[in-house]
Backbone as XML, in Angstrom:
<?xml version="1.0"?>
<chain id="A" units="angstrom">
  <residue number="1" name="UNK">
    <atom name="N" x="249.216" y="-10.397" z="-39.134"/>
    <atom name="CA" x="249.911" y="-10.015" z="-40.353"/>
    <atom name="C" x="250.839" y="-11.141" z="-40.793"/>
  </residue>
  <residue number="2" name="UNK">
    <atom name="N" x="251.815" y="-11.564" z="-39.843"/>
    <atom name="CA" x="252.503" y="-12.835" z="-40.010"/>
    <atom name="C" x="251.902" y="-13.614" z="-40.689"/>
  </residue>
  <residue number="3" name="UNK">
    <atom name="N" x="250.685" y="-14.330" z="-39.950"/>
    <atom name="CA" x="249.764" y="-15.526" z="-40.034"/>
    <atom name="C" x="249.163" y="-15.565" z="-41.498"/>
  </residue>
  <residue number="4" name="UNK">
    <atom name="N" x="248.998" y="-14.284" z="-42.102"/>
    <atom name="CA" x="248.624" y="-14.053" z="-43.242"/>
    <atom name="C" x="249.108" y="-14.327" z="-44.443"/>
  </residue>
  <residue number="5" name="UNK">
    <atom name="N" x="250.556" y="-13.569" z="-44.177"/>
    <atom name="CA" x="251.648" y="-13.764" z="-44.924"/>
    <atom name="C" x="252.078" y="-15.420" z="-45.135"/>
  </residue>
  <residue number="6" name="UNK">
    <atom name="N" x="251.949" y="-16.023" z="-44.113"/>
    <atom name="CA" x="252.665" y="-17.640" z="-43.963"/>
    <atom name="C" x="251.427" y="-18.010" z="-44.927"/>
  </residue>
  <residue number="7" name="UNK">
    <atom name="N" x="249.807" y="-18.028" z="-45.047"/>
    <atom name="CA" x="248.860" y="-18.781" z="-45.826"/>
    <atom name="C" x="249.161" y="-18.141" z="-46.935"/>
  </residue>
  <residue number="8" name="UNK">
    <atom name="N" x="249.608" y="-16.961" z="-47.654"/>
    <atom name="CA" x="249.790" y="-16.400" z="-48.827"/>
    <atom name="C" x="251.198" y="-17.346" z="-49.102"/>
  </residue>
  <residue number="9" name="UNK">
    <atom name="N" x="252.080" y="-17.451" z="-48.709"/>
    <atom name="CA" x="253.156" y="-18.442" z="-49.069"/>
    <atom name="C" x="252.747" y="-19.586" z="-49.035"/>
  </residue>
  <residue number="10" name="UNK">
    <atom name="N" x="251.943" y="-20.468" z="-48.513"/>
    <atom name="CA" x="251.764" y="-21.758" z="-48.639"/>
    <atom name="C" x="250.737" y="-21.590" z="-49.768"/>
  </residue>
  <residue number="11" name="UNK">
    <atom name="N" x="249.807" y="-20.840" z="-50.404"/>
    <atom name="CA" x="249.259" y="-20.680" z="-51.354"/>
    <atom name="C" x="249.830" y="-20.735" z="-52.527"/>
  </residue>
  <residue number="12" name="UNK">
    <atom name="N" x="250.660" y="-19.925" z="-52.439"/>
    <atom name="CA" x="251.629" y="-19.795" z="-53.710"/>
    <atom name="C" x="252.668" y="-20.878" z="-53.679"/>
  </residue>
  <residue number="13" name="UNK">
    <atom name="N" x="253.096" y="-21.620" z="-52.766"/>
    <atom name="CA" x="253.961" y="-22.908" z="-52.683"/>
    <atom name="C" x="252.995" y="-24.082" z="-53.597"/>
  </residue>
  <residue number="14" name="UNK">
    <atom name="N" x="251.798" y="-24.573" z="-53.223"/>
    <atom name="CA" x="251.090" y="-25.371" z="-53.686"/>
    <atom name="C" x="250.909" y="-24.905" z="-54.930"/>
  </residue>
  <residue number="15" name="UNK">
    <atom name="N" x="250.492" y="-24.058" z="-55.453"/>
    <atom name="CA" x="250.327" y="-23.336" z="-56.616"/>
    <atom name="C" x="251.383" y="-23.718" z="-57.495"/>
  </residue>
  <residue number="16" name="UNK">
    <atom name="N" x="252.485" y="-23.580" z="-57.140"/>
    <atom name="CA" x="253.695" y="-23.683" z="-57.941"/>
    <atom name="C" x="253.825" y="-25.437" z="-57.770"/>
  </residue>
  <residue number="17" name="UNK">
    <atom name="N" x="253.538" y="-26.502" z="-56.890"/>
    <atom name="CA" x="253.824" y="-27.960" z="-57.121"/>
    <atom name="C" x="252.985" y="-28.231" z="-58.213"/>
  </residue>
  <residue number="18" name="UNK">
    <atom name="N" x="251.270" y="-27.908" z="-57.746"/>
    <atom name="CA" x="250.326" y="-28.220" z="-58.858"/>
    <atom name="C" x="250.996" y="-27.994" z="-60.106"/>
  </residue>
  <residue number="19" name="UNK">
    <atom name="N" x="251.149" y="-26.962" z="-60.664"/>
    <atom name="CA" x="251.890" y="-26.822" z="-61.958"/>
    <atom name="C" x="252.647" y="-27.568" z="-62.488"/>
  </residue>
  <residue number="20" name="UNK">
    <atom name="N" x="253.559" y="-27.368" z="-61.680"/>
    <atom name="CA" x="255.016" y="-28.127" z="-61.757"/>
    <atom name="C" x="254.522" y="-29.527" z="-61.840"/>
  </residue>
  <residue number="21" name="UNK">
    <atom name="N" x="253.661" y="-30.509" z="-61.108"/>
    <atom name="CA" x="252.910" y="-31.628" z="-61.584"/>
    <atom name="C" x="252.387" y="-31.570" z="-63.376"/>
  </residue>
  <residue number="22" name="UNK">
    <atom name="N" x="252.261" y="-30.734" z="-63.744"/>
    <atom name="CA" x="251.201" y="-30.535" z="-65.097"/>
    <atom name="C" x="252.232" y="-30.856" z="-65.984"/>
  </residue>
  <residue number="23" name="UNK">
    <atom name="N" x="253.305" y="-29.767" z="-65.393"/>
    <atom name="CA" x="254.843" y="-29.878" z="-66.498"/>
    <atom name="C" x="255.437" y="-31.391" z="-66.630"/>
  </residue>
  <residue number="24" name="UNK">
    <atom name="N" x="255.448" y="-32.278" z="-65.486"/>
    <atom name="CA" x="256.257" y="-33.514" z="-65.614"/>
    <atom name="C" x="255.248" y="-34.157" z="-66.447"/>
  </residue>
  <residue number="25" name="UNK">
    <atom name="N" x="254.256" y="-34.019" z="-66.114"/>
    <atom name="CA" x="253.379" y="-35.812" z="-66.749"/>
    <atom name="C" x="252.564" y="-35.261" z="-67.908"/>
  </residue>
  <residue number="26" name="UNK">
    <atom name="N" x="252.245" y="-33.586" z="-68.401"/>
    <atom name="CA" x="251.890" y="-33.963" z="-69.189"/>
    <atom name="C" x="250.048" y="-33.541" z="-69.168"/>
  </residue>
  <residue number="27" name="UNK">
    <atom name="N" x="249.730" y="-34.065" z="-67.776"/>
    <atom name="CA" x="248.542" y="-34.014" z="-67.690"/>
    <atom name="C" x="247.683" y="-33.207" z="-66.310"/>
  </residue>
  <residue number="28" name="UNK">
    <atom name="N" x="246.919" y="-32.460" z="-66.570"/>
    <atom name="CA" x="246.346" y="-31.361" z="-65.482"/>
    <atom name="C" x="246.187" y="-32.280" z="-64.643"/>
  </residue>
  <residue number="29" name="UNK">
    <atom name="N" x="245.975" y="-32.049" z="-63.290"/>
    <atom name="CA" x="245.538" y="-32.523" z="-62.091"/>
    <atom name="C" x="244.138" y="-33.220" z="-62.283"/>
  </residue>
  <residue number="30" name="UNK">
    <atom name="N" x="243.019" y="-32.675" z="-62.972"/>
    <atom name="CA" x="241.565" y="-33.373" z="-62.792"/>
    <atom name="C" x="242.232" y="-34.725" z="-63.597"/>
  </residue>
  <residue number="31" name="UNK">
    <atom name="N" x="243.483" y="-34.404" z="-64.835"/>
    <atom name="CA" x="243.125" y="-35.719" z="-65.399"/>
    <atom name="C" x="243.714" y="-36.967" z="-64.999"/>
  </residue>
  <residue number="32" name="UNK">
    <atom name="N" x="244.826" y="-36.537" z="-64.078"/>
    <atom name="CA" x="245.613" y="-37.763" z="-63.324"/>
    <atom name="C" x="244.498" y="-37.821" z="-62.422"/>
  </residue>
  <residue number="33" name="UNK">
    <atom name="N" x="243.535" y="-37.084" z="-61.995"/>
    <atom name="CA" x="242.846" y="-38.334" z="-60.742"/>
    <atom name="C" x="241.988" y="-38.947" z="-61.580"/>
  </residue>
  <residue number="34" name="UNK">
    <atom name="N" x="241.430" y="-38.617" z="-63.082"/>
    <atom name="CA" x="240.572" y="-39.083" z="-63.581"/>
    <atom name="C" x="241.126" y="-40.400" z="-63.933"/>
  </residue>
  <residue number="35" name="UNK">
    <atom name="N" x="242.586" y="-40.738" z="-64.532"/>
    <atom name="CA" x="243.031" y="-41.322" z="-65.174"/>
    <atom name="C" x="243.301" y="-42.790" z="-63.949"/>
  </residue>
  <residue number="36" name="UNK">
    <atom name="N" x="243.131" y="-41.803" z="-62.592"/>
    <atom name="CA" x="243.658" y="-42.834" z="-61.238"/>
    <atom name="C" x="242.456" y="-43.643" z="-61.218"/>
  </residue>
  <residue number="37" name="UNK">
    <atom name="N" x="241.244" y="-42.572" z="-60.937"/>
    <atom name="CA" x="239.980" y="-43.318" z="-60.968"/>
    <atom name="C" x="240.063" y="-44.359" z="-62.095"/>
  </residue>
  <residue number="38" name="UNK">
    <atom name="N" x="239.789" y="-44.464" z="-63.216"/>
    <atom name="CA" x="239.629" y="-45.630" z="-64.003"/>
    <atom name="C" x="240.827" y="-46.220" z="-64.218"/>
  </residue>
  <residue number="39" name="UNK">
    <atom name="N" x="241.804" y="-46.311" z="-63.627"/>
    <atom name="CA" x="243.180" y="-47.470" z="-63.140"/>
    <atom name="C" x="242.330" y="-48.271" z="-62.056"/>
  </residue>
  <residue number="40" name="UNK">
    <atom name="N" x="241.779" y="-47.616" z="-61.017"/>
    <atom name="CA" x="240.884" y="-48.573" z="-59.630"/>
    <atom name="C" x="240.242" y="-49.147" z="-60.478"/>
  </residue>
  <residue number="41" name="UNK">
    <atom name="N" x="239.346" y="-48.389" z="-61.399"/>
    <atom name="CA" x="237.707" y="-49.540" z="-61.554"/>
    <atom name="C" x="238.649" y="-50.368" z="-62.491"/>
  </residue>
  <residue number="42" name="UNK">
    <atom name="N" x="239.188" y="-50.426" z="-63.239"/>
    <atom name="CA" x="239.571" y="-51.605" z="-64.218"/>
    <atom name="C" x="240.187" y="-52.533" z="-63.365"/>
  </residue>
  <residue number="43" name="UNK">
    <atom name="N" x="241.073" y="-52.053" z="-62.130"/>
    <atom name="CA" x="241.442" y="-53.265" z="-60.932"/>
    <atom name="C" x="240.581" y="-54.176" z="-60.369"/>
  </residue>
  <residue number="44" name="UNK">
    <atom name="N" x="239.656" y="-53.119" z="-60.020"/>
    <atom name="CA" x="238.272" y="-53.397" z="-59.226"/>
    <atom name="C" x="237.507" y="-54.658" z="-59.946"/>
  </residue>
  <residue number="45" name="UNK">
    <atom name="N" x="237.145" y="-54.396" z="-61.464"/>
    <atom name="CA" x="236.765" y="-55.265" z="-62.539"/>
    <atom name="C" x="237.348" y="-56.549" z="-62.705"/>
  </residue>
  <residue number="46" name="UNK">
    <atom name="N" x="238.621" y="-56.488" z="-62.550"/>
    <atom name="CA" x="239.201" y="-57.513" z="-62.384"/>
    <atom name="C" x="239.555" y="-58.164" z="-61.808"/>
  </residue>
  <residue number="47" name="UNK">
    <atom name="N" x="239.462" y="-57.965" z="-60.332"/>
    <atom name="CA" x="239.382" y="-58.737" z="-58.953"/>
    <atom name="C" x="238.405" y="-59.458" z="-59.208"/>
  </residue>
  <residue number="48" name="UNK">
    <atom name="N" x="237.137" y="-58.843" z="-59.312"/>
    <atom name="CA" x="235.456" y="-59.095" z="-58.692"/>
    <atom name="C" x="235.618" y="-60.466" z="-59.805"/>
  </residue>
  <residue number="49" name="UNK">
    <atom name="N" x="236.456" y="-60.557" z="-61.185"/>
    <atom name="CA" x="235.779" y="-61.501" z="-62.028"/>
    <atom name="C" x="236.667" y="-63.362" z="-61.259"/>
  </residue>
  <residue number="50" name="UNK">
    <atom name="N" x="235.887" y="-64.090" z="-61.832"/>
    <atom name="CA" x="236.132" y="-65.551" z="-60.562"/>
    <atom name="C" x="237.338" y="-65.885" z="-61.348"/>
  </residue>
  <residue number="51" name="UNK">
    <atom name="N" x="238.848" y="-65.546" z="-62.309"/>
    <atom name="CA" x="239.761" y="-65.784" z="-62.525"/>
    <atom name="C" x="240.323" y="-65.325" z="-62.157"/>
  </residue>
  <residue number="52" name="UNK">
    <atom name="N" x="241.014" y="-65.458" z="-60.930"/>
    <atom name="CA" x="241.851" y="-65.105" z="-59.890"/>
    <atom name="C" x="243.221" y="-64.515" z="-60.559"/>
  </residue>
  <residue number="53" name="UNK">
    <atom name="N" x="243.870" y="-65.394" z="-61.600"/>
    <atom name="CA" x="244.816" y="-64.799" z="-61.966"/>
    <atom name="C" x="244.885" y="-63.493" z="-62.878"/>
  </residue>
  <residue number="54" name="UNK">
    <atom name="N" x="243.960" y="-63.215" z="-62.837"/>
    <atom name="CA" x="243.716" y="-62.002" z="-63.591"/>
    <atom name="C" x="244.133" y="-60.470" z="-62.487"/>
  </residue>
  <residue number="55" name="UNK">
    <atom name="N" x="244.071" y="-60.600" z="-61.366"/>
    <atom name="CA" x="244.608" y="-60.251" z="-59.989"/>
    <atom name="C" x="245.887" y="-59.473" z="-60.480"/>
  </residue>
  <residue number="56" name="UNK">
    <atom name="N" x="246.920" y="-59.993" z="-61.200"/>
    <atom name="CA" x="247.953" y="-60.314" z="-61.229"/>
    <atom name="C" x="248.752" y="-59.158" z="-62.790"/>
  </residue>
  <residue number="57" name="UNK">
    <atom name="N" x="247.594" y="-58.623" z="-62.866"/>
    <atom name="CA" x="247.617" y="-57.618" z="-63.925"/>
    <atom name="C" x="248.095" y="-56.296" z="-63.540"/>
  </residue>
  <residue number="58" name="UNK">
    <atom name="N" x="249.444" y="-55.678" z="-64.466"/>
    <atom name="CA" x="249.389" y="-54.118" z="-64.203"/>
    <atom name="C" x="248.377" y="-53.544" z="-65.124"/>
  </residue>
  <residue number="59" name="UNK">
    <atom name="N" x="247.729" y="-52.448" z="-64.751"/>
    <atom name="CA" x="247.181" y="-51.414" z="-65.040"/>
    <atom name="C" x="247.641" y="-50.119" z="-65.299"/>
  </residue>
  <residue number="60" name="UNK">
    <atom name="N" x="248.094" y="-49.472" z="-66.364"/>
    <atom name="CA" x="248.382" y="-48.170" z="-66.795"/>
    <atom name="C" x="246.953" y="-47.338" z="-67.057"/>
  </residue>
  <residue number="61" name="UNK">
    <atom name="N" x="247.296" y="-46.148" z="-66.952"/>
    <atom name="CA" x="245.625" y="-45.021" z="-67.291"/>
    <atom name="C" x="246.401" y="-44.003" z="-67.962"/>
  </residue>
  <residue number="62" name="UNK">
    <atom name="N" x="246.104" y="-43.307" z="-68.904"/>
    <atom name="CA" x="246.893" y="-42.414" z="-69.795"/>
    <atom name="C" x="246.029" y="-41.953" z="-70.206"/>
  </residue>
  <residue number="63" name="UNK">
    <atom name="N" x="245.336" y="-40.221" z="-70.103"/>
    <atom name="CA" x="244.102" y="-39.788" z="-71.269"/>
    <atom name="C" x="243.095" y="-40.972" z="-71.223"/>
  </residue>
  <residue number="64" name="UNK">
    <atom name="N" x="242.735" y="-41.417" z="-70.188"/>
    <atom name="CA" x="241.185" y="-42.811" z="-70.711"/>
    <atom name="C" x="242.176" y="-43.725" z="-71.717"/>
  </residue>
  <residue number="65" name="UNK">
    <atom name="N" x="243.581" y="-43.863" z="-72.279"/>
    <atom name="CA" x="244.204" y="-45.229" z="-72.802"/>
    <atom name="C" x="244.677" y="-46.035" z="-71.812"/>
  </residue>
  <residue number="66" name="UNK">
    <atom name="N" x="244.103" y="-47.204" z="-71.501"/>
    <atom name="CA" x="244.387" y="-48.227" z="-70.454"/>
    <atom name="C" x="245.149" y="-49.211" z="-71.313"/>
  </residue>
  <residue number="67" name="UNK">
    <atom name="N" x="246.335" y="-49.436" z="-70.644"/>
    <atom name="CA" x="247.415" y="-50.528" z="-70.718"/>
    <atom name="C" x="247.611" y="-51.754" z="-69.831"/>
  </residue>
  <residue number="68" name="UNK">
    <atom name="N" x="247.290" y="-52.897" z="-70.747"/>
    <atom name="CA" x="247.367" y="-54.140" z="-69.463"/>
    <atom name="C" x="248.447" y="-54.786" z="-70.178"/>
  </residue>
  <residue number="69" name="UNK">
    <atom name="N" x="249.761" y="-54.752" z="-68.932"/>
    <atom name="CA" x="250.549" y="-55.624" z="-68.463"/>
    <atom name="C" x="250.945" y="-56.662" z="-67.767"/>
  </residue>
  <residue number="70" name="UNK">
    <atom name="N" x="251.918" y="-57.798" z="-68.467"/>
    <atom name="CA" x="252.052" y="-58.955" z="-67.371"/>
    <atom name="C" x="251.472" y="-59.842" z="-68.246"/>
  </residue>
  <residue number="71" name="UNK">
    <atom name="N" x="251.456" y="-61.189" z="-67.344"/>
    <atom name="CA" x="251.595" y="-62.607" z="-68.074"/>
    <atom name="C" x="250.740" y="-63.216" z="-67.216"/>
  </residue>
  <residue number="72" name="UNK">
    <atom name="N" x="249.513" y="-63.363" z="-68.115"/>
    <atom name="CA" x="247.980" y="-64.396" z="-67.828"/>
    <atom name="C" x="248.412" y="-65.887" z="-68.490"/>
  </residue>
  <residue number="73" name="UNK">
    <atom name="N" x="247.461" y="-66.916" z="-67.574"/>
    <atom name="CA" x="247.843" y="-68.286" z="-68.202"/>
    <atom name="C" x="247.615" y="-68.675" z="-69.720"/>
  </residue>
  <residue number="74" name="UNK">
    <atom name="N" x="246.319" y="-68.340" z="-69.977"/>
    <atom name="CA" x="245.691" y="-68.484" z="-71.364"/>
    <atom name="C" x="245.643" y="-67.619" z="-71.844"/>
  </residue>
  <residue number="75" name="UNK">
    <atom name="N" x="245.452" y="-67.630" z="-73.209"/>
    <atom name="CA" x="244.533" y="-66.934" z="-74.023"/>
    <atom name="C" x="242.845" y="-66.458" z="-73.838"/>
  </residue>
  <residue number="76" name="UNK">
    <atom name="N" x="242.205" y="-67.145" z="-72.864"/>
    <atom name="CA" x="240.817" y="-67.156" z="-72.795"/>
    <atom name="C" x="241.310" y="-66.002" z="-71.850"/>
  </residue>
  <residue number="77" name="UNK">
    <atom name="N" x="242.484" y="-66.147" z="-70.654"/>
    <atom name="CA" x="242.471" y="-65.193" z="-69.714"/>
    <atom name="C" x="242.772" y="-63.799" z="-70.533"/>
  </residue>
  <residue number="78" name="UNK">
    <atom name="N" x="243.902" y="-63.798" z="-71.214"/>
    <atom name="CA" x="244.214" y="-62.284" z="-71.959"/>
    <atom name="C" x="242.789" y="-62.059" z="-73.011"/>
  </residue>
  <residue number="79" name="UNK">
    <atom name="N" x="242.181" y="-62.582" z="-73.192"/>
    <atom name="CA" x="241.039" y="-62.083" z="-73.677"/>
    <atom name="C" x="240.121" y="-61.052" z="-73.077"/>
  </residue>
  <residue number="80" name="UNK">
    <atom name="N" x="239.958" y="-62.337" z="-71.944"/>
    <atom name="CA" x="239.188" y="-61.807" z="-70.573"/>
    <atom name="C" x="239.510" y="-60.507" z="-70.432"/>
  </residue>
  <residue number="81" name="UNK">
    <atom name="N" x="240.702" y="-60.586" z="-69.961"/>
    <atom name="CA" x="240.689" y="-58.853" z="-68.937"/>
    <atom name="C" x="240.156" y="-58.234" z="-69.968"/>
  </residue>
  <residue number="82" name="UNK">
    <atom name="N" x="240.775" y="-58.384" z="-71.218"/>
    <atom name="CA" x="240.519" y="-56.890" z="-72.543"/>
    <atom name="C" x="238.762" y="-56.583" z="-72.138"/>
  </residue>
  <residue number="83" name="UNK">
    <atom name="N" x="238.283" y="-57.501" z="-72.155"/>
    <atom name="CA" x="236.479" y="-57.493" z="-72.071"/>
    <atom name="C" x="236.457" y="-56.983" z="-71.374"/>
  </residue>
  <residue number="84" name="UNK">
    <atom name="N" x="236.896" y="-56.978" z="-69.860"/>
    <atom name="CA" x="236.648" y="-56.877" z="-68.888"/>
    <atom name="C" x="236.888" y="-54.984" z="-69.087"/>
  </residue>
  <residue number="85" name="UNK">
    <atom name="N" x="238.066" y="-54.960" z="-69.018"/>
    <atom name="CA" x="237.848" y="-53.360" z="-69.088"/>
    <atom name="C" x="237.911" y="-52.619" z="-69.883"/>
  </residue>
  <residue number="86" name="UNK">
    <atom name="N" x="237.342" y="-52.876" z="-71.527"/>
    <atom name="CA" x="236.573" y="-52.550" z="-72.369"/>
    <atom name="C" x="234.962" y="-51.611" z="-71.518"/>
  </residue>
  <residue number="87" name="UNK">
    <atom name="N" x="234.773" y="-53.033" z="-70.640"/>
    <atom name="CA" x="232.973" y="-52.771" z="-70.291"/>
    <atom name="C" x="233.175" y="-51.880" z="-69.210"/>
  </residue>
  <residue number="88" name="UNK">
    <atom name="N" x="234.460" y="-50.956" z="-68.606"/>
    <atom name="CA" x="234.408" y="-49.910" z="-67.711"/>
    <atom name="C" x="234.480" y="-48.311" z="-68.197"/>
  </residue>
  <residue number="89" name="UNK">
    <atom name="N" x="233.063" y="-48.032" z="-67.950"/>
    <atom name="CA" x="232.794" y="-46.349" z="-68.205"/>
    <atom name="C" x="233.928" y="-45.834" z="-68.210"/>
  </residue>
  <residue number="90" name="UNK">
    <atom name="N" x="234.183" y="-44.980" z="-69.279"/>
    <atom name="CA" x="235.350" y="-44.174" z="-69.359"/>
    <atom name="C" x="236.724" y="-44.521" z="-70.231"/>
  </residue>
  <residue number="91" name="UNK">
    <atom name="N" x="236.564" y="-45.696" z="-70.060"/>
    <atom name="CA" x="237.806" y="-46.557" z="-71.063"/>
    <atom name="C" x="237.690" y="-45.931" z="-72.322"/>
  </residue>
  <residue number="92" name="UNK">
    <atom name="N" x="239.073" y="-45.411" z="-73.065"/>
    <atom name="CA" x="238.710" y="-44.549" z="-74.585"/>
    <atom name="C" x="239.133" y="-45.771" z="-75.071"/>
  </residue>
  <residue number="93" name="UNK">
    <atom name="N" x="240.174" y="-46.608" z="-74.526"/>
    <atom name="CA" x="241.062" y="-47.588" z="-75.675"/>
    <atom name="C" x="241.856" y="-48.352" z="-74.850"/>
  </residue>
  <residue number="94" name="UNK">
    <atom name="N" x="241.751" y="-49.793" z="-75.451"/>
    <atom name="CA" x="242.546" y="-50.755" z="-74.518"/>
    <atom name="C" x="243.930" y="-51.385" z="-75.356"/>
  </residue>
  <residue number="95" name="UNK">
    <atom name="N" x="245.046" y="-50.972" z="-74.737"/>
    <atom name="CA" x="246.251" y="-51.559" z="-75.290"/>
    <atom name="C" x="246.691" y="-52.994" z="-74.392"/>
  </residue>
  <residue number="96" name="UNK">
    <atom name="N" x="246.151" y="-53.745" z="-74.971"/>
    <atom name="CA" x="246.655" y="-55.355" z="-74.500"/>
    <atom name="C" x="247.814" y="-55.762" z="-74.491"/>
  </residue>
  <residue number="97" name="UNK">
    <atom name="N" x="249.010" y="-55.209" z="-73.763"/>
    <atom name="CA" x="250.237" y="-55.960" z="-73.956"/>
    <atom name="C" x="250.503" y="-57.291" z="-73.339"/>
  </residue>
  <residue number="98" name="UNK">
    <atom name="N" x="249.448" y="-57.880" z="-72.516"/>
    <atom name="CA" x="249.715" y="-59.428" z="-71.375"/>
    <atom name="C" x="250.426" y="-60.006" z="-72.465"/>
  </residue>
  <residue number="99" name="UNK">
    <atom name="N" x="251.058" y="-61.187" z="-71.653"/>
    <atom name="CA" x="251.604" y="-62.491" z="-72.698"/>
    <atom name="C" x="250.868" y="-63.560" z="-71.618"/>
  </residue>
  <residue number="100" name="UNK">
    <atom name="N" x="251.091" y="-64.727" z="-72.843"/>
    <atom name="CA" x="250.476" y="-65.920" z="-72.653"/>
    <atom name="C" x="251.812" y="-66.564" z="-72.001"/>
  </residue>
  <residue number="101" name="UNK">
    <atom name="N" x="251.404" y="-66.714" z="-70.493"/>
    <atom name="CA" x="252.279" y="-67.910" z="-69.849"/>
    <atom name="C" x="252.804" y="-69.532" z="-70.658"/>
  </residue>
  <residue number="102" name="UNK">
    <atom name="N" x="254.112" y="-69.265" z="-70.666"/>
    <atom name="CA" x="254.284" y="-70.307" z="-72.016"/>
    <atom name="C" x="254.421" y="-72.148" z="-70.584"/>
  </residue>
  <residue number="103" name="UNK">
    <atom name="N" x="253.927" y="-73.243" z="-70.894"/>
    <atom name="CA" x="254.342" y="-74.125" z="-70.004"/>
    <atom name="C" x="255.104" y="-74.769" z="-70.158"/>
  </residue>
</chain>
């Protein structure tokens, strides 16, 4: 009876964080992992490509709107990433904020 009672409270404990997650950000649970998942692959995308400094990029995920932050050397590089995770399934829209490393 105890034992019962304790999984009916931890039921209803989780129950109430999940939520309470929904209330701060905004966004249900499937969509923050969805939004986590395509934060990795746009990382992922941008490791794998041979401009290393591209590494060096934040990644935001919002609703499928991806935000790249931070300061690439060139212009060819802030181009780059945009391409880069443009071409990842799921991307709705890419907000390019990088700056061009001034020398």
């Amino acid at each position: 009876m105890i034992r019962n009672l304790r999984s009916v409270l931890a039921m209803m404990l989780m129950l109430g964080m999940l939520s309470a997650c929904q209330a701060m950000t905004g966004e249900t649970m499937g969509q923050n992992i969805d939004d986590t998942t395509l934060t990795t692959s746009v990382k992922t995308s941008l490791a794998k490509d041979k401009a290393s400094s591209l590494t060096r990029i934040d990644v935001d995920t919002v609703q499928g709107v991806v935000s790249l932050n931070g300061v690439v050397p060139t212009a060819e590089d802030k181009a780059r990433a945009e391409q880069l995770t443009r071409g990842v399934n799921g991307v709705k829209k890419v907000v390019n904020n990088l700056q061009i490393q001034k020398k």
